[in-house]
N, C-alpha and C positions, 0 to 999 in steps of 0.2 A: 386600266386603272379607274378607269371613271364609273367602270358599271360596280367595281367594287366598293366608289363613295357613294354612290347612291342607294346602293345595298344597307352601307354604312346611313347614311340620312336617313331612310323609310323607318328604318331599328330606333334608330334615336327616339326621331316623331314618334313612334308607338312607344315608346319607355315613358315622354314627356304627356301623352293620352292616357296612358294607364295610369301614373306618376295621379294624374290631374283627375282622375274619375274615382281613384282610391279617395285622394284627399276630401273631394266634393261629398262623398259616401258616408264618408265618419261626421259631416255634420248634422245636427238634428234640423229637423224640418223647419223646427220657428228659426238658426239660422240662415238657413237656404233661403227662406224668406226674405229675412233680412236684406239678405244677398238682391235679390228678387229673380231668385232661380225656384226653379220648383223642381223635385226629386225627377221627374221622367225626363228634363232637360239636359238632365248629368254628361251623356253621353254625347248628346248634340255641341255642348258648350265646350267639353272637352276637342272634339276636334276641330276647333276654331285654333 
């Protein structure tokens, strides 16, 4: 049972990474800024 929550966990984590790299995407770059992200960051901040 446990190898199948952790199956379950890794799936999630990657839903809430893609979820979070979609979002970060649709902003234009003066928000990212704002943010003080910068567009190549997307994918690093995402799996935080």
């Amino acid at each position: 049972m446990s190898a199948a929550r952790s199956v379950l966990s890794r799936f999630r984590a990657y839903l809430r990474y893609r979820d979070t790299v979609q979002q970060l995407s649709r902003l234009s770059d003066r928000e990212l800024a704002d943010l003080g992200i910068s567009r190549y960051e997307i994918n690093g901040i995402a799996r935080v």
